[in-house]
Wavefront OBJ file of the C-alpha trace (Angstrom):
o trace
v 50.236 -9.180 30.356
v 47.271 -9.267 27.955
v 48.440 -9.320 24.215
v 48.244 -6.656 21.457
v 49.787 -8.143 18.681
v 47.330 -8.503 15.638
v 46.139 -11.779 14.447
v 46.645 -13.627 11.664
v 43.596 -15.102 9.780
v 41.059 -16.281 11.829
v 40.829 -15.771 15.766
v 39.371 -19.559 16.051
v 43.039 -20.647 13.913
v 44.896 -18.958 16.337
v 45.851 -20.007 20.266
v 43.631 -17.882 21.851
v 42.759 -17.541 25.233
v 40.604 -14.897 27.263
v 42.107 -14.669 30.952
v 40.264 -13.322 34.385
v 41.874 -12.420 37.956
v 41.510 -15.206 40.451
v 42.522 -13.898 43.278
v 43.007 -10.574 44.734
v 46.875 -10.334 43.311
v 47.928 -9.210 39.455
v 50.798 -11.577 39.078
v 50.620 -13.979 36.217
v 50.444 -16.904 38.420
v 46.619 -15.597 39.233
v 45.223 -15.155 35.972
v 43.144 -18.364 35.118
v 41.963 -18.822 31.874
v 38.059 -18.371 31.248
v 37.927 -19.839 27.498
v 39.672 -20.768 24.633
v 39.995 -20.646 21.054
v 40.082 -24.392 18.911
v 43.654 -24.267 17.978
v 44.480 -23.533 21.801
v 41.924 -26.581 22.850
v 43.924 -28.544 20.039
v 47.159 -28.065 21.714
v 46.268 -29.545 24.715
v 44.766 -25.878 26.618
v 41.858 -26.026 28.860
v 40.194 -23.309 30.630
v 40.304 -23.351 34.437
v 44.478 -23.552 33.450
v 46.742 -20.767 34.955
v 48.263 -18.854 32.267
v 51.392 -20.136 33.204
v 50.514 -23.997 32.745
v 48.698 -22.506 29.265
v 52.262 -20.949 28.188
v 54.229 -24.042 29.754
v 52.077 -25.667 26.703
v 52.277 -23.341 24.124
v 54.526 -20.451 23.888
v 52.423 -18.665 20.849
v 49.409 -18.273 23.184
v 47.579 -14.876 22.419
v 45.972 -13.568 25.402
v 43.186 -11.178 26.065
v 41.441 -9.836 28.926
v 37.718 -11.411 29.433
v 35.055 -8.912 28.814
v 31.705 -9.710 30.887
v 29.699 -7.010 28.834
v 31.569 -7.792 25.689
v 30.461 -10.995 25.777
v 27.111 -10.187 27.100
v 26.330 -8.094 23.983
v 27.848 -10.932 21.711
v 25.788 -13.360 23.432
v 22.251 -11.524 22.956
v 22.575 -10.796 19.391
v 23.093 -14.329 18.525
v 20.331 -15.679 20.679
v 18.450 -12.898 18.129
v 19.965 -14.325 15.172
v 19.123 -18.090 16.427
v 15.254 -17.396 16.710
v 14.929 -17.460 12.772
v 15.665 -21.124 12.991
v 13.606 -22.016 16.063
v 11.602 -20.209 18.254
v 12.873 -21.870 21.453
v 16.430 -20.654 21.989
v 18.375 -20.600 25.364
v 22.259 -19.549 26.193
v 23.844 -21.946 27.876
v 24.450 -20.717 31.530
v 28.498 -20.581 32.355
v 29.346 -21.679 28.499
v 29.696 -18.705 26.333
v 29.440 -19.438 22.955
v 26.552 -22.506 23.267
v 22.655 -22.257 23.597
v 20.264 -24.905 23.985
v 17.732 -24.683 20.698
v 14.513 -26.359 20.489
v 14.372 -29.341 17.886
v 10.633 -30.345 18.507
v 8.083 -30.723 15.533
v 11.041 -30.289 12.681
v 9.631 -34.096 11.046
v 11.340 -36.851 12.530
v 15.666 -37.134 11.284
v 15.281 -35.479 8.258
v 13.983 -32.515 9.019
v 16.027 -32.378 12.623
v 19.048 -32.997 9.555
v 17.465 -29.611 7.794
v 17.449 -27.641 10.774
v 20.820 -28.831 12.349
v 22.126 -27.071 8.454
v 20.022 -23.935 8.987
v 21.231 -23.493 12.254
v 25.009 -23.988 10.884
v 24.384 -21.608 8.293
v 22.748 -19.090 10.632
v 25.798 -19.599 12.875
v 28.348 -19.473 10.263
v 27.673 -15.875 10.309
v 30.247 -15.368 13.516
v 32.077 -18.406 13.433
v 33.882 -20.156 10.670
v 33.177 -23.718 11.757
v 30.224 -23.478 14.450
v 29.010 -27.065 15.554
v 25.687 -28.364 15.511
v 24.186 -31.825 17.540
v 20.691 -32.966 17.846
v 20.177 -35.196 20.896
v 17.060 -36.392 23.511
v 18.384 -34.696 26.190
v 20.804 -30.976 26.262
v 23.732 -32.752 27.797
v 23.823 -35.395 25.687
v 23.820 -32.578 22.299
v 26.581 -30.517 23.920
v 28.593 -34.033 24.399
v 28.228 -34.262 21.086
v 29.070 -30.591 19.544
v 32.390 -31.915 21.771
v 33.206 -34.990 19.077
v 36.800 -35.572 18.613
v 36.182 -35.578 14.502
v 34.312 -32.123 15.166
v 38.052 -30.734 15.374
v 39.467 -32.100 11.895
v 40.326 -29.371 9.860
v 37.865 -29.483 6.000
v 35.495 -31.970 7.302
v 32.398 -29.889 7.447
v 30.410 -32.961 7.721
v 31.543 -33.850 11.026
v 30.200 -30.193 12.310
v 26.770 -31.649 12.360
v 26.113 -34.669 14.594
v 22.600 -36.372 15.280
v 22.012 -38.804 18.049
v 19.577 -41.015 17.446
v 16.184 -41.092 19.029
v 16.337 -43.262 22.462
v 20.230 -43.592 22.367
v 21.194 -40.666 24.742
v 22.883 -42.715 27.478
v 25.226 -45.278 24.707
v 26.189 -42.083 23.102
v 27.675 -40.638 26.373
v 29.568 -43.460 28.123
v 32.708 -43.403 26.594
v 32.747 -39.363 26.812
v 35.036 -38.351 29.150
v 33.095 -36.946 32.636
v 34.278 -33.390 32.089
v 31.552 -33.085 29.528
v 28.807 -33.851 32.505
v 27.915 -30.885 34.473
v 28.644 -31.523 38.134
v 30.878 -29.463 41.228
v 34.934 -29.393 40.958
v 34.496 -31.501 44.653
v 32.252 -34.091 43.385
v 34.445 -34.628 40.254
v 37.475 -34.883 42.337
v 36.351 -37.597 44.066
v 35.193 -39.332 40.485
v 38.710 -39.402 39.631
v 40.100 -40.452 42.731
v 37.865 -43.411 42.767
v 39.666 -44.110 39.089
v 36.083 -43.399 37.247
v 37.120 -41.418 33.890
v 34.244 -41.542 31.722
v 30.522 -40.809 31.551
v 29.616 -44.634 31.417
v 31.597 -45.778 34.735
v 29.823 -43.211 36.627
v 26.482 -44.357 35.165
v 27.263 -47.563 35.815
v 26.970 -46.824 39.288
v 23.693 -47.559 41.868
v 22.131 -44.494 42.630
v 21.715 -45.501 46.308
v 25.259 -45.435 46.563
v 25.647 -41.809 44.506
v 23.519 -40.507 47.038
v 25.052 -42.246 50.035
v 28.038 -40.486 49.127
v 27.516 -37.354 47.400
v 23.934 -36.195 48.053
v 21.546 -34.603 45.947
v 24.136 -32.898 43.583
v 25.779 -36.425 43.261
v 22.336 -37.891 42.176
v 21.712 -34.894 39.625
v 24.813 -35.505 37.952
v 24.607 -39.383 37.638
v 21.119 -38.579 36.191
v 23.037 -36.082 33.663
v 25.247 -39.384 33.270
v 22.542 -41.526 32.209
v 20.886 -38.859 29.686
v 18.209 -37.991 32.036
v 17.882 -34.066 31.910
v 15.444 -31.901 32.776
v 16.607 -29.018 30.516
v 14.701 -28.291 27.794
v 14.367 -24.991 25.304
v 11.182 -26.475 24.118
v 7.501 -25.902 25.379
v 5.774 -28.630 26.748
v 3.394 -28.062 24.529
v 2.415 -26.630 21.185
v 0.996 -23.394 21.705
v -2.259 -22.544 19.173
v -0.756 -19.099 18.227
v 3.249 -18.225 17.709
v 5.434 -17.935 20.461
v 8.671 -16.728 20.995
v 11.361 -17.566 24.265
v 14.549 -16.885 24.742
v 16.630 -16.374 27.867
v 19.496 -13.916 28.254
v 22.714 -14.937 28.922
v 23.099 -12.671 32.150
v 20.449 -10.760 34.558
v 19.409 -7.622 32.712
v 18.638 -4.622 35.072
v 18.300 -2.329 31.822
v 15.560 -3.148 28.832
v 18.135 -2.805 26.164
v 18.430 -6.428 25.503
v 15.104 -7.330 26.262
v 14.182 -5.258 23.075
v 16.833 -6.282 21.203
v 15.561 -10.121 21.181
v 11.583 -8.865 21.287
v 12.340 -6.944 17.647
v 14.173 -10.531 16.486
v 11.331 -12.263 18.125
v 8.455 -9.821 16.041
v 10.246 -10.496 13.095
v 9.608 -13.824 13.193
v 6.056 -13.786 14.535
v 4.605 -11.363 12.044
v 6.478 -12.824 9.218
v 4.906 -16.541 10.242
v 1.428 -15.000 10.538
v 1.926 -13.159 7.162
v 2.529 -16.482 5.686
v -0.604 -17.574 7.088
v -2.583 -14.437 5.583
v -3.038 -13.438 9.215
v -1.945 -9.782 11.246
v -1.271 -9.560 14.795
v -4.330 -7.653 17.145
v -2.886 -8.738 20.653
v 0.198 -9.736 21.655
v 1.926 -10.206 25.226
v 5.369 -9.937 26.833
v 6.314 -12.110 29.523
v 9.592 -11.319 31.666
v 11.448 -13.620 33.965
v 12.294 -12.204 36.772
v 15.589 -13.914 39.179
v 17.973 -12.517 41.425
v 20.551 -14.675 40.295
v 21.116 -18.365 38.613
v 22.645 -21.710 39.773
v 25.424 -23.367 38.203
v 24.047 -26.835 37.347
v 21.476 -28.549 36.166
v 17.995 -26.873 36.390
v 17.419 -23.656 34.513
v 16.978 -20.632 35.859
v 13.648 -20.509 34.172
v 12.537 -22.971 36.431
v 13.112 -21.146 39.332
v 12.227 -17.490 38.149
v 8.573 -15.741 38.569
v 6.939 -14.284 35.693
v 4.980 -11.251 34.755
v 3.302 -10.660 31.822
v 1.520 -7.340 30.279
v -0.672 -7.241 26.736
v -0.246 -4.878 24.349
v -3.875 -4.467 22.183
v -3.813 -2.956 18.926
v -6.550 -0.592 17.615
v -6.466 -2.418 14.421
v -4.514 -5.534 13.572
v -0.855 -5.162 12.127
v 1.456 -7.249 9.828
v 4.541 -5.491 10.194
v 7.213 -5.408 12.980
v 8.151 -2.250 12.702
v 5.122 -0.604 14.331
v 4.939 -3.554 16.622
v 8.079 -2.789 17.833
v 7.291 0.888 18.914
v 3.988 -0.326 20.813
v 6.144 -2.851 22.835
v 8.978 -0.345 22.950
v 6.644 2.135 24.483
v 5.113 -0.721 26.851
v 8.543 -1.402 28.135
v 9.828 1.586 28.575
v 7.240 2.502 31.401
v 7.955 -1.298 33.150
v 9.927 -1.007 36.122
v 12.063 -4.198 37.281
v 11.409 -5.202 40.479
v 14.612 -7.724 39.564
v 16.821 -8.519 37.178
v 15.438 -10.020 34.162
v 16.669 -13.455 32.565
v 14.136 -14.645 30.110
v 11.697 -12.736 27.587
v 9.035 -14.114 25.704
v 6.813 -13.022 23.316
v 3.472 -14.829 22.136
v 0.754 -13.538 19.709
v -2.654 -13.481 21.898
v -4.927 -12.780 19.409
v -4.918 -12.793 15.439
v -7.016 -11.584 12.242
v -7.002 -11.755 9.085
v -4.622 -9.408 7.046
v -6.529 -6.079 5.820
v -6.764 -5.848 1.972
v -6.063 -1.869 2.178
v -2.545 -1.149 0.186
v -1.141 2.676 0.814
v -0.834 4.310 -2.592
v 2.790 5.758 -2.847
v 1.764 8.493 -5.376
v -0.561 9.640 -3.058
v 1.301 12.404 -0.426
v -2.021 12.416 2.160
v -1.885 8.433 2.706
v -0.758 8.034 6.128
v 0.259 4.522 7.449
v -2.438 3.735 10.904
v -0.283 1.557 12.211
v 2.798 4.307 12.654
v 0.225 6.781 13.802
v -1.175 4.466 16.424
v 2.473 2.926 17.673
v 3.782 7.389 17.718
v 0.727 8.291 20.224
v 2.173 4.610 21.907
v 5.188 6.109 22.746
v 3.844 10.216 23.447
v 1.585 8.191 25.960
v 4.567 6.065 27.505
v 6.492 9.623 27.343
v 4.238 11.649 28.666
v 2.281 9.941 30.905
v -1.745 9.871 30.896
v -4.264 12.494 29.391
v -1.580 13.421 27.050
v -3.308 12.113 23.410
v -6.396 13.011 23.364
v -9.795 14.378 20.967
v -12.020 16.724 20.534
v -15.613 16.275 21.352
v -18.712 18.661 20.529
v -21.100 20.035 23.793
v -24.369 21.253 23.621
v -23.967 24.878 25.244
v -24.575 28.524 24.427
v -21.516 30.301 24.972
v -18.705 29.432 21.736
v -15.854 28.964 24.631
v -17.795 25.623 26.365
v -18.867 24.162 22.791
v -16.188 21.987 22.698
v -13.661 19.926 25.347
v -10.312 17.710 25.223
v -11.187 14.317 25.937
v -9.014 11.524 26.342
v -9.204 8.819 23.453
v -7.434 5.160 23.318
v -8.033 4.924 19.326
v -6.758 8.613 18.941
v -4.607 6.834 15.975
v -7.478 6.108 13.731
v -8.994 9.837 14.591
v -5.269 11.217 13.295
v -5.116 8.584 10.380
v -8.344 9.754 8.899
v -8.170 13.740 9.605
v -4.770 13.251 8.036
v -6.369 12.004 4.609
v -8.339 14.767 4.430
v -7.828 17.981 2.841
v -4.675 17.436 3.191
v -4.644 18.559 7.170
v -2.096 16.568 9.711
v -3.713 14.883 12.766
v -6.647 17.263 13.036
v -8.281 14.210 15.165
v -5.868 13.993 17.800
v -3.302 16.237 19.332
v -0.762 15.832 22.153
v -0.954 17.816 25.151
v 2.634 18.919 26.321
v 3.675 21.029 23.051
v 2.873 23.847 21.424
v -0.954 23.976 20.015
l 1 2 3 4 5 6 7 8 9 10 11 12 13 14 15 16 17 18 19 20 21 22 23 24 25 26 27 28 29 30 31 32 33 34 35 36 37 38 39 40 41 42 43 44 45 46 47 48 49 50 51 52 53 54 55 56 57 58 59 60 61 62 63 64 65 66 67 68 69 70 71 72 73 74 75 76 77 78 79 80 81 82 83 84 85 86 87 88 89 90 91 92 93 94 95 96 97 98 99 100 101 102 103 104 105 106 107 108 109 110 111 112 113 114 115 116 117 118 119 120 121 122 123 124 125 126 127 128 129 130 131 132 133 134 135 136 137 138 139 140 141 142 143 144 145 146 147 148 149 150 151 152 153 154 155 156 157 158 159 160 161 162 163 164 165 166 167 168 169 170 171 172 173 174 175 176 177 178 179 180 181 182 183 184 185 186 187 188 189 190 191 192 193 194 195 196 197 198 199 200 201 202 203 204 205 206 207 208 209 210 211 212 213 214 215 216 217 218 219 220 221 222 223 224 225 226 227 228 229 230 231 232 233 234 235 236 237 238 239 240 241 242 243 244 245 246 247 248 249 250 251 252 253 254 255 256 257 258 259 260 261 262 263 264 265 266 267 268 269 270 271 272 273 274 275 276 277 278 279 280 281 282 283 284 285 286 287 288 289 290 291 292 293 294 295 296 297 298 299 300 301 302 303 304 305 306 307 308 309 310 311 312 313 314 315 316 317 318 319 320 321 322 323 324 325 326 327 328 329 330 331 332 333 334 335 336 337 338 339 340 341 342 343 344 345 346 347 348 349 350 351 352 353 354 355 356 357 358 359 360 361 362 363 364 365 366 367 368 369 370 371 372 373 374 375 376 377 378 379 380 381 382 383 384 385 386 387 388 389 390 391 392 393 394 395 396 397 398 399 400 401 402 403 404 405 406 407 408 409 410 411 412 413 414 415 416 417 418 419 420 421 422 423 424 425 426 427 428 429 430 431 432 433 434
């Protein structure tokens, strides 16, 4: 049965291992491992093991009961904490605990050097001893983050590993061919034919890969020869900030959609800010999938898109009120399927306002809030809710005025509001008390 005894130190020092059912029966025969810890790889424990083969091996195995939403939840907040290094981050699909990040336009090896360091650092936050490799290609990086001197216990240096530029397919032939993506079938058959590492598959004719194993034979000998279509990165350098990231599983909720759009505004004001610049427009792209595949291609690929603007009234530098306008955009978005990718991207830009708030001054009102709370009343509420009033030319005192509907009811409230002292004279929503 699943353990409850308390760890000591570390959980990556310890034999871990986190167990699901594979098959309809309870016994311990059935439970397969789904991961492990490093000191349970060290011993000789791979996942896809029965726990009984894992305990055969080691007798001081902790085990725990995988958690799908656990590790869901894990998974997302990293991805969040991984965009402050790179804007282009991606969880690997059916490997917890790896994402793909973009290395593009970091200045040639020493600045891919500098970010491979940030991105330890940013990891280090979770992990004692995360790994880091720069390659051409995403399987040749994870074949790397899989170095045998990666596991030596004090040698930080070997955490961080940088193939050279060009020398993907050298660097992966004397890796073993677990570490190439391909069906359990197909690498039966590898090892039947005696072929063991990445190289002696390779070395073989790719009329003959497909001959015998079809198209998902001929994807993985490409894999095999560093040719892989995955990338994190854009294909090209967008003239205004962007942010992507995909989510480790289908979302049918927006919870972790906004959890990685608030990382992702952080980042995109605070880059604009740098630039003396404020967001005006920005947009929100979801990718939409009913499911993913298992190998190579991401589900990106596959996935359609839809995106929806959200324009400002005036531009804004910080993320907070950001954050409510996009909050109150996605809260009225219905998903037509799940989602598995969000990105963010900055549509249009100005340049930062010179008008400070004066903090001694109890009538200054901040815009920017006041536009992003009639954001959400309107996403609450539905339409006609915010609106103004406007004078009429009658007779009778009742018909002298109307309620009319107003998209920049924010800067009507901001200004009434800094006026004898009143609060949101300008603009008042329908659906309370007057």
């Amino acid at each position: 049965m699943p353990d409850a005894r308390p760890l000591p130190g570390h959980w990556d020092d310890s034999p871990i291992v986190l167990t699901e059912l594979a098959g309809p029966k309870t016994t311990a025969g059935r439970r397969r491992l789904r991961a492990v810890s490093a000191a349970a790889g060290r011993a000789g424990i791979r996942a896809g093991m029965t726990i009984a083969e894992a305990r055969a091996i080691c007798a001081e195995l902790h085990e725990y009961p995988w958690d799908d939403v656990a590790v869901a939840g894990a998974t997302t907040e990293m991805t969040a904490l991984l965009l402050e290094g790179s804007p282009q981050v991606t969880p690997v699909a059916g490997t917890p605990g790896m994402w793909w990040v973009g290395a593009c336009g970091f200045g040639g090896r020493s600045g891919e050097r500098e970010l491979a360091h940030a991105l330890r650092r940013l990891a280090a936050r979770w992990h004692p001893r995360p790994r880091v490799a720069i390659a051409d290609s995403c399987v040749a990086a994870r074949a790397a983050t899989w170095a045998g001197t990666s596991f030596q216990q004090g040698d930080d240096h070997s955490l961080v590993c940088i193939v050279p530029h060009g020398h993907d397919a050298g660097y992966l032939a004397p890796a073993p061919l677990a570490l190439v993506p391909m069906g359990d079938e197909l690498r039966l058959a590898l090892q039947a034919l005696g072929l063991r590492t990445v190289g002696s598959f390779a070395a073989l004719s790719a009329e003959d890969v497909e001959r015998r194993w079809g198209n998902e034979g001929l994807q993985a000998w490409r894999l095999a020869r560093g040719e892989d279509p995955r990338r994190p990165v854009l294909a090209r350098v967008a003239d205004l900030p962007m942010v992507d990231a995909e989510l480790p599983v289908p979302a049918t909720t927006m919870e972790p959609i906004l959890f990685l759009v608030r990382a992702a505004l952080d980042r995109l004001t605070g880059r604009l800010a740098a630039q003396g610049q404020a967001v005006a427009a920005l947009s929100i792209t979801l990718s939409l999938d009913d499911g993913r595949g298992a190998l190579p291609a991401s589900a990106l690929t596959r996935a359609h898109t839809v995106t929806r603007e959200v324009r400002l009234p005036r531009p804004v530098a910080r993320s907070t009120p950001l954050f409510e306008r996009c909050r109150a955009l996605l809260d009225t978005w219905p998903l037509s399927a799940p989602a598995i990718g969000v990105g963010v991207a900055i549509v249009a830009a100005a340049p930062l306002s010179g008008e400070q708030g004066n903090l001694l001054d109890a009538a200054w009102r901040d815009a920017a809030a006041v536009d992003a709370a009639l954001a959400r009343l309107r996403a609450e509420l539905g339409p006609n809710v915010v609106v103004k009033p406007i004078a009429r030319d009658a007779h009778m005192l009742e018909r002298a005025g109307a309620w009319a509907e107003s998209a920049t009811a924010g800067g009507a409230a901001a200004k009434s509001a800094t006026t004898k002292g009143a609060t949101a004279k300008g603009a008042i929503a329908k659906g309370g008390d007057p």
